[in-house]
C-alpha positions in Angstrom: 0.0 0.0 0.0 1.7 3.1 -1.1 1.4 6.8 0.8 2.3 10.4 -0.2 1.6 13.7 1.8 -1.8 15.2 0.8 -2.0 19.4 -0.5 -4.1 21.5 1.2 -6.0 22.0 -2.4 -6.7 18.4 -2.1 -8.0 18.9 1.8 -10.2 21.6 0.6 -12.4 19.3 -1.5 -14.0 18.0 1.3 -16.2 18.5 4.1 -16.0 19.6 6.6 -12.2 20.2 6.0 -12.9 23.0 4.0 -14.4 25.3 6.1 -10.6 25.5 8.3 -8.5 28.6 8.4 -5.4 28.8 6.1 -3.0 28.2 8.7 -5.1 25.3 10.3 -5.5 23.4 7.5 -1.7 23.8 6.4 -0.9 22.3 9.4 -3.6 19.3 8.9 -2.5 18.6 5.7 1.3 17.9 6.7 -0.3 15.1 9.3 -2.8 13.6 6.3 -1.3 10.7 4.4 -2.9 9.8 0.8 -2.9 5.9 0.7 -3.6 3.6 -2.4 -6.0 0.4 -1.8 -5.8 -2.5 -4.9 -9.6 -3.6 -6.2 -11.0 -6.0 -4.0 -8.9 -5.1 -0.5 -11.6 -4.0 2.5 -10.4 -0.4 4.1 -12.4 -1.4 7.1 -15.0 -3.6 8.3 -17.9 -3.7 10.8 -16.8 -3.9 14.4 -13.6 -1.8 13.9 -12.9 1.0 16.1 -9.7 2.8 15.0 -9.8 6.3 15.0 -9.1 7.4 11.6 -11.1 9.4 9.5 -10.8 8.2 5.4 -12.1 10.4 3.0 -12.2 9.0 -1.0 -9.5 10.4 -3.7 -9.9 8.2 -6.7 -12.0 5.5 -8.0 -15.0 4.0 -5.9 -15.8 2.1 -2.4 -18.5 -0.4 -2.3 -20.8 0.1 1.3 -22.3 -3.2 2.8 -24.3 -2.8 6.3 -25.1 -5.9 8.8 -28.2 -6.6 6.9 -26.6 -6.6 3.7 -27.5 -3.6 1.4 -25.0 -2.1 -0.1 -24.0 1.5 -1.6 -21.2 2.0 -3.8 -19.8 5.8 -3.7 -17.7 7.3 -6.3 -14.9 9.5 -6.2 -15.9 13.2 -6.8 -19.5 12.5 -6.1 -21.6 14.5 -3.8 -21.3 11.8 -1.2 -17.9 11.5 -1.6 -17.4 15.0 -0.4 -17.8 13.4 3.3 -16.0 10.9 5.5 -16.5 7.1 4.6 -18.6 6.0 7.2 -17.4 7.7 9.6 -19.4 6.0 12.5 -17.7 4.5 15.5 -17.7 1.1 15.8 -17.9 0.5 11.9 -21.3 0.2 10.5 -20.4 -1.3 7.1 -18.1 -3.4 5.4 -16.1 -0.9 3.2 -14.4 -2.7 0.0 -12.4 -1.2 -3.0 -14.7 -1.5 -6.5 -12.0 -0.4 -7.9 -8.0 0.7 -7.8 -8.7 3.2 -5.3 -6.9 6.4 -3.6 -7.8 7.6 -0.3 -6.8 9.7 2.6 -6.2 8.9 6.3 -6.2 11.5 8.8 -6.2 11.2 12.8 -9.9 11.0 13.9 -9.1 12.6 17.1 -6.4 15.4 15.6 -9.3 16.4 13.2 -11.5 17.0 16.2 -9.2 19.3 18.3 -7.8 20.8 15.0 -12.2 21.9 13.8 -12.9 22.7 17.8 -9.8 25.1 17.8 -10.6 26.8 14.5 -14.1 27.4 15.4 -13.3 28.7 19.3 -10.0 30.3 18.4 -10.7 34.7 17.7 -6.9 34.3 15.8 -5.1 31.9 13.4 -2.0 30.1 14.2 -0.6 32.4 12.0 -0.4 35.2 14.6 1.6 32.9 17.0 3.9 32.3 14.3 7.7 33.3 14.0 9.6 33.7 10.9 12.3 31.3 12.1 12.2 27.4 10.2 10.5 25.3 11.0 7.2 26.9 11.3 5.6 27.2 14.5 2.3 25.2 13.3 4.6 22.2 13.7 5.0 22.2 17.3 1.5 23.2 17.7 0.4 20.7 15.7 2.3 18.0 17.8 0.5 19.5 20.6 -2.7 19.1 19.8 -2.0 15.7 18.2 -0.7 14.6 21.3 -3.5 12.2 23.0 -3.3 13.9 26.6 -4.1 17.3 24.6 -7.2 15.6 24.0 -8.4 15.8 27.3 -8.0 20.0 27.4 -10.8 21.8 27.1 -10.7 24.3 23.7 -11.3 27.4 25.8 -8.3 26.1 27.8 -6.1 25.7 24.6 -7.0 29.0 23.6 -6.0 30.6 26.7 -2.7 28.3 27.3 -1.4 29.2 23.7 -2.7 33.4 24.5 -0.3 32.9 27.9 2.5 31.2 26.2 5.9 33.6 26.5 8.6 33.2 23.8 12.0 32.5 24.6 15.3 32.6 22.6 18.2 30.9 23.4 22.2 30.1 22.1 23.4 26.6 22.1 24.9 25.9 26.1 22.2 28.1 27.4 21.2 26.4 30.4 17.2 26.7 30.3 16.2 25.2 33.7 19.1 24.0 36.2 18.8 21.0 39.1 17.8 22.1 42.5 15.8 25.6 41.1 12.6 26.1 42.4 9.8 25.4 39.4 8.4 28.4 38.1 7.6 27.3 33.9 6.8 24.6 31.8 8.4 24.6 28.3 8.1 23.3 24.2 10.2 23.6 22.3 9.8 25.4 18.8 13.3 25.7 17.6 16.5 23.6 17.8 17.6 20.8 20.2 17.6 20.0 23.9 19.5 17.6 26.2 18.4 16.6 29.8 20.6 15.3 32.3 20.9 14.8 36.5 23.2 15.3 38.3 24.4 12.6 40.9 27.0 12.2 43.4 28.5 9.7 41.4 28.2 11.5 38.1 28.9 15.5 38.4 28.7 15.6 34.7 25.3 14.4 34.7 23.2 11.0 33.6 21.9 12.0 30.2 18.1 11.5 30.9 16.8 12.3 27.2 17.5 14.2 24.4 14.6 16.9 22.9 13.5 18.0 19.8 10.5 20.2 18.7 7.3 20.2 19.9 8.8 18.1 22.6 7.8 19.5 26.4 9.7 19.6 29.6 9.8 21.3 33.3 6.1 19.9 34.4 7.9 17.8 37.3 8.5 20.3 39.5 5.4 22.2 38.4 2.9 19.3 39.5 4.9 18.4 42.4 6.0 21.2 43.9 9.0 20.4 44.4 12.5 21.8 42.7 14.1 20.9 39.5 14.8 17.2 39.1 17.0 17.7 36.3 18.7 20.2 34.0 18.2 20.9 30.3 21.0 22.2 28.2 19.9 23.8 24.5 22.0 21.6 22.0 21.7 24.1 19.1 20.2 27.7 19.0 17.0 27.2 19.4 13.2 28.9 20.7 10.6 27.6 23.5 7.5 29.0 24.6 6.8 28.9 28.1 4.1 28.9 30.6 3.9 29.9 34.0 3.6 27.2 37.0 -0.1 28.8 37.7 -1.0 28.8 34.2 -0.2 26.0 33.6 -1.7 23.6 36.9 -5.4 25.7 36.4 -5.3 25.2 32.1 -3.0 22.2 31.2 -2.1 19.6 34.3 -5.8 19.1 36.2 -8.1 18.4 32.9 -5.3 15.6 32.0 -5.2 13.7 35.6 -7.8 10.8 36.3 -7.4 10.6 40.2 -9.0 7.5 41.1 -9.0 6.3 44.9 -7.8 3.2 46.5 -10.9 1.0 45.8 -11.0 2.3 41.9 -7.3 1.5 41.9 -7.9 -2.1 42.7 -10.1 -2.8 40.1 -8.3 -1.2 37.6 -5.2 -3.5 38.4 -7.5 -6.1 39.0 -8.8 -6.2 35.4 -5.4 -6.1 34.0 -3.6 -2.6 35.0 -0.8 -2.3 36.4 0.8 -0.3 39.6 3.6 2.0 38.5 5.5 3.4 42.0 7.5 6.5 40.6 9.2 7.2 44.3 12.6 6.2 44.7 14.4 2.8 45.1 14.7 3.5 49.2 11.3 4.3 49.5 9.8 1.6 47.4 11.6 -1.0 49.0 10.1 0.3 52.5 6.8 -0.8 51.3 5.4 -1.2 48.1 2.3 -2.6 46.1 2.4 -6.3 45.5 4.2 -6.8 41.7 4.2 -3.0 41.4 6.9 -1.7 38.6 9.3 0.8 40.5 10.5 3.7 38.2 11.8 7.0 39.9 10.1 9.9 38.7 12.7 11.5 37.0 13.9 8.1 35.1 10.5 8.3 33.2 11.6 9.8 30.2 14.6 7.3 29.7 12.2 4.2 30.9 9.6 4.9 28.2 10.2 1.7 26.1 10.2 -0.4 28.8 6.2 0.4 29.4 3.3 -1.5 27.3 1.0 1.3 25.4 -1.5 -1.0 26.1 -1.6 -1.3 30.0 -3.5 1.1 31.9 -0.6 1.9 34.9 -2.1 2.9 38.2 0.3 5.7 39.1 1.6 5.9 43.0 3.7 7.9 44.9 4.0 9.0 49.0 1.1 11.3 48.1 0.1 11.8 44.8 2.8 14.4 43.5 4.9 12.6 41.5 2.6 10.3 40.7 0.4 13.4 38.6 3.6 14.7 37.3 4.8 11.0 36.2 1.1 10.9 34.6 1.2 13.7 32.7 4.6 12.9 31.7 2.8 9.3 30.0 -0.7 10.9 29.2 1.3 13.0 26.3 3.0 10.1 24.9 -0.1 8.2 24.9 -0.1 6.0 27.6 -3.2 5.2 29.6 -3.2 6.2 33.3 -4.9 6.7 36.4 -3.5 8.5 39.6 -3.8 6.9 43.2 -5.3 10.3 44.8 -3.4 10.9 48.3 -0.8 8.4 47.7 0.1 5.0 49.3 0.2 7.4 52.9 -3.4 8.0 52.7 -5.1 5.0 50.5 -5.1 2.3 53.0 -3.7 -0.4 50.7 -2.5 -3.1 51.8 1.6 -2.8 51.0 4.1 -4.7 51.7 7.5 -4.6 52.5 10.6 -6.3 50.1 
C-alpha cells in the first residue's frame, strides 16, 4: 500500500475540512497521508474502532451494512465530499470496486484541530515566528498529542494566548537541578538535552534528548518540588513557556484521572498495572504487591520499557509525582490513572521487600 503527503488544495475538497483557516488546515494537511488500496482489499470492516477518518480520492468504495445492502460511492461525487462511514464502531463493510486512492487523517487530531478553528478569535498564524520550522509544527504535535485531547478548547485558547517566547544560544542552560519550578516549556526551535546530576556522576546522567514540539519542566510544576533535572539547549533554538499557575489551572488538572484506592484495585485487578514513581529507598520500605518501580525523573529514559497497552495505576508517597509522572505518559499516549493521596493515605495493603 503506497502513501504520499496530501495538499491543502486536495483537503479543501472535502467536508467539513474545507471550512478550516489557512493556517489550520496547512498544518492538517502535513499530518494527512494519501494511501492507495488495490480492487477487492476492505479499508475497514464492521466492528472496527480505529480512530481514523478516510475520505475518497480516486476510483470508488463499495458500502455493505449488517443486513446486507450495499452502496457503492464514487470519487468526486456528492457523497464522496464526506467521510466514509465515519461511525464508531464501523457500520459497514467498506471494499475497493476499484484501484482506489484515499486519505487517512487522525480521527481525534481532526477534532481538536475543527474545535480550535471554530473557538480560536486568531489563526495560528499570529503565534507564528519567521524562524524554520514553522511554528504550526509544534503546535500541531501539541494538539496531536492524545493527553491534549483531554484539554478543554477554551483552555487551549487561553494556554497558547499565555505562552511567552524564549530565545536561546546553544549551552544556554534553560532550567538548572535544585531551582525552584516556576515554567513549563516546548520547544519550537533547535535541540535540547536533559541530564541529572548525581554524586557519582557530576557531569550528569543523560536523561533524554529533545527536539521540537517536545515538552519539559512539568515535574517540579505538578509536584512542587525543585528541578529534578537540568536541560541544556544543543543548538540555537526557541521555546515558549508557561507559567507554573498557568499551567496547573489550564494544562495539568483536565489531564489527571485521580481515582482512589478501591477504583485503583479494580483497575489493576482487570489487567492494569501499579507503577511506583518514588525512589528505590522508598519503594523497598513498602510497596504494592508486583508494582513496577521507576523514579520519577527516570520516566523519560524508561519509556520503552512500558506496554501502550496497559493502563498503569500511578503511586507515589502522596500523589505528586505520581500526577507529574502521569502527565509525563498521558502526552506520549499512555493510559493512566493516579492513586489520589498516595500510598500514605489510601489504606492499601503494601508490603515490604
Amino acid at each position: 500500500m503506497n502513501s504520499r503527503n496530501v495538499t491543502i488544495e486536495e483537503l479543501r475538497r472535502f467536508s467539513p475540512l474545507d471550512g478550516l483557516k489557512r493556517e489550520n488546515i496547512a498544518a492538517l494537511a502535513k499530518k494527512t497521508t494519501l494511501r492507495s488500496l488495490p480492487s477487492g482489499e476492505m479499508l475497514f470492516r464492521i466492528g472496527d474502532a480505529e480512530k481514523r477518518t478516510f475520505y475518497l480520492m480516486a476510483g470508488a468504495v463499495e458500502l455493505t451494512d449488517a443486513k446486507g445492502t450495499t452502496q457503492v460511492i464514487r470519487a468526486g461525487s456528492e457523497e464522496a465530499r464526506n467521510p466514509i462511514g465515519p461511525m464508531l464502531p464501523r457500520r459497514f463493510n467498506v471494499k475497493a470496486v476499484d484501484d482506489v486512492e484515499y486519505m487517512s487523517v487522525d480521527t481525534d487530531l481532526l477534532d481538536v484541530m475543527l474545535t480550535w478553528d471554530q473557538t480560536g478569535d486568531y489563526e495560528v498564524s499570529e503565534l507564528t515566528m519567521s524562524q524554520e520550522p514553522k511554528p504550526d509544527d509544534w503546535m500541531t504535535t501539541l494538539l496531536q498529542t492524545k493527553a491534549f485531547h483531554r484539554v478543554p478548547p477554551a483552555n487551549l485558547q487561553a494556554i497558547f494566548m499565555r505562552m511567552q517566547r524564549i530565545d536561546f544560544n546553544e549551552g544556554d542552560v534553560i532550567i538548572k537541578q535544585g531551582e525552584e519550578g516556576d515554567f513549563f516549556y516546548v520547544i519550537t526551535r533547535g535541540t535540547c538535552v536533559v541530564t541529572r546530576e548525581t554524586p557519582l556522576n557530576k557531569e550528569g546522567i543523560k536523561l533524554a534528548e529533545l527536539g521540537v514540539g517536545d515538552t519539559f519542566g512539568e515535574e517540579a510544576l505538578i509536584s512542587e518540588n525543585r528541578r529534578n533535572a537540568t536541560v541544556t539547549m544543543t543548538s540555537p533554538g526557541t521555546t515558549m513557556r508557561l507559567a507554573k499557575d498557568d499551567f496547573n489551572r489550564l494544562l495539568n488538572e483536565p489531564m489527571i484521572d485521580w481515582v482512589d484506592c478501591e477504583a485503583a484495585k479494580e483497575v489493576v485487578s482487570n489487567g492494569g498495572k501499579w507503577l511506583d514513581v518514588r525512589l528505590p529507598s522508598e519503594f523497598e520500605a513498602y510497596h504494592e504487591q508486583d508494582a513496577l518501580n521507576i523514579p520519577l525523573y527516570f520516566i523519560r529514559l524508561k519509556l520503552g520499557t512500558l506496554d501502550t497497552g496497559v493502563t498503569y495505576v500511578l503511586c507515589c508517597d502522596t500523589g505528586r509525582r505520581s500526577s507529574a509522572a502521569a502527565f509525563i505518559l498521558n502526552e506520549r499516549g499512555f493510559k493512566t490513572r493516579v492513586l489520589k493521596g498516595g500510598l500514605n493515605l489510601s489504606g492499601l495493603d503494601s508490603e515490604a521487600s
